[in-house]
C-alpha positions in Angstrom: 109.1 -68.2 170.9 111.7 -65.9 169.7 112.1 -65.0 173.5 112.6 -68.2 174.4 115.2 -69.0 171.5 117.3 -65.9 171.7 117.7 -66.6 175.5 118.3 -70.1 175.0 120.6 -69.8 172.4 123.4 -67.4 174.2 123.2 -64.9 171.3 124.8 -62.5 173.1 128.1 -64.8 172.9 128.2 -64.1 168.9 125.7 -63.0 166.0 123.2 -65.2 165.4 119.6 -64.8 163.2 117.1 -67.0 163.0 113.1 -67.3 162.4 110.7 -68.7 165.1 108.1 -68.0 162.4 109.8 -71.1 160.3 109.7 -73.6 163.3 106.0 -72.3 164.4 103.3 -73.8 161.9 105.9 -77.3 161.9 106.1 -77.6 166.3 101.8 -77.0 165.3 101.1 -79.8 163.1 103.2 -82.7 164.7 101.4 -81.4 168.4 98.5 -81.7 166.2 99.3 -85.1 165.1 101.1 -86.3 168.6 100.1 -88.6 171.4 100.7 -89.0 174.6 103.3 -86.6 176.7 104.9 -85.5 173.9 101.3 -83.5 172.6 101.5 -82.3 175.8 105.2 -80.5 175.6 104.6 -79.4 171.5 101.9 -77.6 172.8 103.3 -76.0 175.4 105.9 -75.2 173.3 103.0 -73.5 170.4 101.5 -71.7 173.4 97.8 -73.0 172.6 95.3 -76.2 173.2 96.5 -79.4 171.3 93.0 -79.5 169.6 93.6 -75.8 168.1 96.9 -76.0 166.8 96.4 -77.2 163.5 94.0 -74.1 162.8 96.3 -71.8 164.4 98.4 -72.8 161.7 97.0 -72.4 158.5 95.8 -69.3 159.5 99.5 -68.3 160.1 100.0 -69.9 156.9 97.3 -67.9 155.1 98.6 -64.7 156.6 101.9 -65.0 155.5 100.7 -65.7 151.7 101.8 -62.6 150.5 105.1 -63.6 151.1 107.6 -66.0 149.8 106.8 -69.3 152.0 106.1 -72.6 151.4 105.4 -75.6 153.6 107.1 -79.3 152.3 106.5 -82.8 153.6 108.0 -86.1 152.0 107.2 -89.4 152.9 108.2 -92.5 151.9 105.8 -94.7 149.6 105.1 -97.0 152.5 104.2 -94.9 155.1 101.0 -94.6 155.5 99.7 -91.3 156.7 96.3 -90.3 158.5 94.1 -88.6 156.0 92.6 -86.1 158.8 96.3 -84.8 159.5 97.3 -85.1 155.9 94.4 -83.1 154.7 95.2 -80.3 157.2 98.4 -79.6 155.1 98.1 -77.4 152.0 97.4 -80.0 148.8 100.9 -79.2 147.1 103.0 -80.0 149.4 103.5 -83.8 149.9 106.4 -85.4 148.0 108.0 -88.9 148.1 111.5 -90.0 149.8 113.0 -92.5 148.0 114.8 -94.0 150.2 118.5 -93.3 148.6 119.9 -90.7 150.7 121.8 -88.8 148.1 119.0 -88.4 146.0 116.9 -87.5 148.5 119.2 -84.8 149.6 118.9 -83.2 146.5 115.6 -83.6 146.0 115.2 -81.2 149.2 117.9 -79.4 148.6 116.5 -78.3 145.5 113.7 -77.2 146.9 114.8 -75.4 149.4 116.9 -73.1 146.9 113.3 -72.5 144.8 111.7 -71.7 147.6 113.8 -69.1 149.2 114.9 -67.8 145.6 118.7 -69.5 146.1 119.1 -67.5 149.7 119.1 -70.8 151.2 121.0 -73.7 149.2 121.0 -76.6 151.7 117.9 -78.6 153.6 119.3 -78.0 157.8 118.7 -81.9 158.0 120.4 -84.8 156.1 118.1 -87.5 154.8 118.9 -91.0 155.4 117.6 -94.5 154.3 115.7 -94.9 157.6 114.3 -91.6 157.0 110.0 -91.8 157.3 109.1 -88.5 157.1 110.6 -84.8 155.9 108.4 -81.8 157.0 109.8 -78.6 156.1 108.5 -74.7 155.9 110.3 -72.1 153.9 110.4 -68.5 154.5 111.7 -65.7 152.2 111.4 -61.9 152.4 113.1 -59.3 150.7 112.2 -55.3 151.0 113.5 -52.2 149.5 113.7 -49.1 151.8 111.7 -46.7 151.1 114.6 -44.4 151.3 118.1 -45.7 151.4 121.5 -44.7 153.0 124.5 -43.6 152.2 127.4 -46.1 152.6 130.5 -44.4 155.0 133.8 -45.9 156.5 132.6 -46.4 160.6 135.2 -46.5 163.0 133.1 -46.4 166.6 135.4 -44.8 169.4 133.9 -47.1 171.6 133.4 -50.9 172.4 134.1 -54.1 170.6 134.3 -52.1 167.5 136.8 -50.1 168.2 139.8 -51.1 166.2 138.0 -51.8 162.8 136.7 -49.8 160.0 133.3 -51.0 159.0 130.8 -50.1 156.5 128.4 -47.6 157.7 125.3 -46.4 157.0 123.8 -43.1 157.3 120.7 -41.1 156.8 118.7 -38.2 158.0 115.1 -37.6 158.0 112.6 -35.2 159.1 110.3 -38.4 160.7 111.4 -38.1 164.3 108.8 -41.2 165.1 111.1 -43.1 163.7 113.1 -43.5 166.8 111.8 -44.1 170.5 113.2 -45.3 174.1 111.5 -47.8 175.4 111.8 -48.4 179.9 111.8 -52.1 179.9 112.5 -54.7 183.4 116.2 -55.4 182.1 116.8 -51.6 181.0 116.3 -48.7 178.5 116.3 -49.8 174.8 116.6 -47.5 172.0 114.2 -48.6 168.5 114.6 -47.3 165.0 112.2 -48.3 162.3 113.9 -48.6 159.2 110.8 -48.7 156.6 110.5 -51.1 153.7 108.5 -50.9 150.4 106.1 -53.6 151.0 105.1 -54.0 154.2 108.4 -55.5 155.6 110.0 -53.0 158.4 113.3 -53.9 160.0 113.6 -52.8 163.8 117.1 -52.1 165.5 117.4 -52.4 169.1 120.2 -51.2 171.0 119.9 -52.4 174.6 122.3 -50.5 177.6 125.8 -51.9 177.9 125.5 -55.4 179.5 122.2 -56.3 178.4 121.9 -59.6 176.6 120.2 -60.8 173.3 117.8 -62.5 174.9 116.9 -59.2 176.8 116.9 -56.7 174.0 115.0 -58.8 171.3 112.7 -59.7 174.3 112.0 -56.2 175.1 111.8 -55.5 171.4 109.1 -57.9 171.0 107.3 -56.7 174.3 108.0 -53.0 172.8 105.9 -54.6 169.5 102.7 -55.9 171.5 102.7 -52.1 173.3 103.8 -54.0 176.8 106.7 -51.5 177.4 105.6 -47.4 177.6 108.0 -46.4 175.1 109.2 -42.3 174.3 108.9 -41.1 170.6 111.3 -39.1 168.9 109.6 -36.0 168.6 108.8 -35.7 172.7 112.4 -36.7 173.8 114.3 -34.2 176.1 117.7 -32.5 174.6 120.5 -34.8 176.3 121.3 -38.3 176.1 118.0 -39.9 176.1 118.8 -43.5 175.4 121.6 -46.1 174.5 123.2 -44.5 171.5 120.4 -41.8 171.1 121.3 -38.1 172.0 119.2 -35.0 171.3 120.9 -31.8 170.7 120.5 -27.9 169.3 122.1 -27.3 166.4 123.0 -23.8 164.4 122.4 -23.7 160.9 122.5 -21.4 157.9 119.2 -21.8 157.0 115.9 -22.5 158.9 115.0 -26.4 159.0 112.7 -28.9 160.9 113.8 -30.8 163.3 115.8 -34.3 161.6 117.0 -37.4 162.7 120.2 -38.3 161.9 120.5 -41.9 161.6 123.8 -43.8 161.9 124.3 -48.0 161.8 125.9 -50.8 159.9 125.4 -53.0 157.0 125.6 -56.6 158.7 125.2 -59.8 156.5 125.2 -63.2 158.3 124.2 -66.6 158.7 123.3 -69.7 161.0 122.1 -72.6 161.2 120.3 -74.4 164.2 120.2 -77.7 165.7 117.0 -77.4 167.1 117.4 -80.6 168.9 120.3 -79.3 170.8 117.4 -76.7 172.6 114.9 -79.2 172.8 113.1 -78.0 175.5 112.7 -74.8 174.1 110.6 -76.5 171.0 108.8 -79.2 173.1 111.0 -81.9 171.7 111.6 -84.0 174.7 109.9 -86.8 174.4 109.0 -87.0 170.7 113.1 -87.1 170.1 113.3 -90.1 172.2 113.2 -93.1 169.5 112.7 -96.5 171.5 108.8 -95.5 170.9 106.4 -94.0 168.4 104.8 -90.4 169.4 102.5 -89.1 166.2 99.5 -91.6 166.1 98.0 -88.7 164.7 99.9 -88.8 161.8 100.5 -92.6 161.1 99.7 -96.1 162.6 103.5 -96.4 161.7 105.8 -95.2 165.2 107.6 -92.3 164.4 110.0 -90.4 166.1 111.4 -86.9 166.1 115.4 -88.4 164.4 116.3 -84.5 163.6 115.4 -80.8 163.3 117.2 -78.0 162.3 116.9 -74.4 160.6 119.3 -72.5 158.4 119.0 -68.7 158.5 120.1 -65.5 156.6 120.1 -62.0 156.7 121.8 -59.0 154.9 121.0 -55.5 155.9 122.4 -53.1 153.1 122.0 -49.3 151.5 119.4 -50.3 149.9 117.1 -53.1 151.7 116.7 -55.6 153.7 116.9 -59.6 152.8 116.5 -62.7 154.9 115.2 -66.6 155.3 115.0 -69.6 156.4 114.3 -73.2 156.1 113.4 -75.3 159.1 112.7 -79.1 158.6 111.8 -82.1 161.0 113.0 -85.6 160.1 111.1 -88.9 161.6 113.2 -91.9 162.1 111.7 -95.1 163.6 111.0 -94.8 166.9 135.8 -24.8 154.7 135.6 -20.7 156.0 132.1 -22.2 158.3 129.5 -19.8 157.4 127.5 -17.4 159.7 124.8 -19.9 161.5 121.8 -17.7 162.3 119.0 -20.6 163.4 118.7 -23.0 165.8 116.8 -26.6 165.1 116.6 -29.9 167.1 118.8 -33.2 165.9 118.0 -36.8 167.4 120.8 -38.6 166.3 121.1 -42.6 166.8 123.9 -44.2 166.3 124.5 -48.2 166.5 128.2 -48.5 166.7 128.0 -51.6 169.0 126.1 -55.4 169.2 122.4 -54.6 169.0 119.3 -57.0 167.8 116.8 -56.6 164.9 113.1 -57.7 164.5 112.2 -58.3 161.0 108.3 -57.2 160.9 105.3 -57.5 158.9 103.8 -54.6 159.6 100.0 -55.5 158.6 99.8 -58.9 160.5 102.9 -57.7 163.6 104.5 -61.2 162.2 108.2 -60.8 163.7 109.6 -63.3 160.5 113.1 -63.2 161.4 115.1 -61.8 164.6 118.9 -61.7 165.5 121.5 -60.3 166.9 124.7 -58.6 165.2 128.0 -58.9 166.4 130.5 -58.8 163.3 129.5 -56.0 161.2 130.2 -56.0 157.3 134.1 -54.5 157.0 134.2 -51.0 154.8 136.0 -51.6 151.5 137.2 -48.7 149.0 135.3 -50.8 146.4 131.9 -51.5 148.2 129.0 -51.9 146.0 125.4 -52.0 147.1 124.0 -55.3 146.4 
């Protein structure tokens, strides 16, 4: 689904993140609770059997407990819901709509900020009086590298960057696995895993000039699930290897193993997503289309798919990695240089132009949030990690 989105989307136009782990386990329990054509499309859309969906998602659920998430649904006190569908949902999560639109909105607002620890302060859809039915997921992560960089004024030679200064970020390691090149339909694509402290790795991709988002993160995620052969650091030839990846020999003063210098950017951005504005990518066709009910699953009452959206946000810094996003459906009816003496290898990768990330869980290979960056963060004489 991220695939699907970040081609859809035309994120190679302008930076974008978002988190098709957010919009999963919701497009799963309204197939699970659809009728007609429109169980047909959600579940196309979820990529399994309409009668599996709902257990596909509480196991996505469970496996994404050690993180900051947290599944919502409101109702007003009128509607009536199934009790198989409703029981499917974890026990906590059902609130009440009132019906008064401003309360409402804070009401869900309010949640959203608890849930995502303030990253996220607004619900991405707007309650109104007509409004059924709120379903809603939350997703938070935050990691710590396990070793950090070293903030540096940027100014890439090269590309869109060219003419502006940016905050850089640099560090050098001695783990050439680290980096690989991966030969993928649509090109060559360069990977650096950038290690957190709990499980959560980030994964740059730098695509060749003129590859799109939708190409790089889809190659990252094929690179993920071992479709792509992909070259590791330590058994790349001396030369430019990759996009933005070089090997070289270098003289030094002292004898030292081979290292990887690593060059990028701090990037902090946000988005948010009509998601009925790609409807086809979600399998909202027909459930969007109000002059009928679609979920008899869910309630004798006919509801309709009124609105869906997500708001997402990531920061990549010195020091870790932060992101989230919260995805709800609405129902509406219907110096002198010393002597160098030794030789040793460098792979150095440098990110100096538009390039995609994969946010990972590395136990469960959950990509939580993906994007692609195209307005780095600008270096300032007074920049502070955050």
């Amino acid at each position: 689904m991220s695939v699907r989105w970040a081609r859809a989307s035309g994120a190679s136009e302008g930076g974008t993140v978002f988190s098709a782990a957010g919009v999963w386990p919701l497009l799963a329990f309204l197939a699970d609770g659809a009728g007609g054509p429109a169980r047909a499309e959600l579940a196309d859309a979820v990529g399994l059997p309409a009668d599996e969906v709902a257990g596909a998602a509480r196991e996505l659920l469970g496996a994404m407990r050690g993180l900051d998430s947290a599944l919502g649904l409101w109702t007003k006190r009128t509607l009536e819901l199934r009790e198989r569908w409703e029981a499917g949902l974890p026990a906590e999560a059902h609130g009440v709509l009132t019906g008064d639109a401003q309360a409402d909105k804070g009401a869900l607002d309010a949640w959203a900020v608890k849930r995502t620890g303030g990253l996220i302060e607004e619900m991405p859809v707007l309650p109104a009086e007509d409004t059924d039915l709120v379903l809603a997921s939350a997703l938070a992560l935050r990691t710590q590298w396990l070793r950090r960089f070293w903030e540096w004024p940027m100014t890439p030679e090269n590309g869109p960057w060219s003419d502006r200064t940016l905050l850089g970020l640099r560090r050098r390691s001695e783990l050439l696995d680290r980096v690989g090149v991966a030969d993928t339909p649509a090109g060559h694509v360069t990977e650096l895993k950038v290690l957190g402290d709990n499980a959560i790795d980030v994964h740059l991709l730098l695509g060749e000039e003129g590859m799109t988002a939708g190409e790089v993160l889809g190659a990252g995620v094929d690179v993920l699930a071992r479709r792509h052969p992909v070259v590791p650091g330590p058994q790349l030839p001396y030369g430019d290897v990759g996009p933005g990846l070089r090997v070289v020999k270098e003289r030094n003063t002292r004898p030292v193993p081979p290292t990887l210098d690593m060059r990028t950017v701090a990037f902090d951005m946000s988005a948010r997503h009509d998601l009925l504005a790609l409807h086809r990518v979600f399998g909202l066709t027909t459930a969007m289309d109000t002059s009928r009910g679609h979920f008899p699953g869910v309630s004798d009452f006919p509801l309709a798919v009124g609105s869906a959206g997500q708001s997402a946000m990531a920061q990549f810094g010195a020091l870790g990695f932060r992101a989230a996003a919260v995805t709800a459906f609405s129902t509406a009816p219907g110096s002198a240089p010393p002597a160098l003496r030794w030789v040793t290898t460098s792979v150095k990768a440098v990110f100096d132009r538009p390039f995609g990330f994969l946010a990972l869980h590395r136990h469960t290979r959950l990509v939580l949030a993906a994007g692609w960056v195209t307005d780095p963060v600008p270096y300032r004489e007074d920049e502070e990690d955050y």
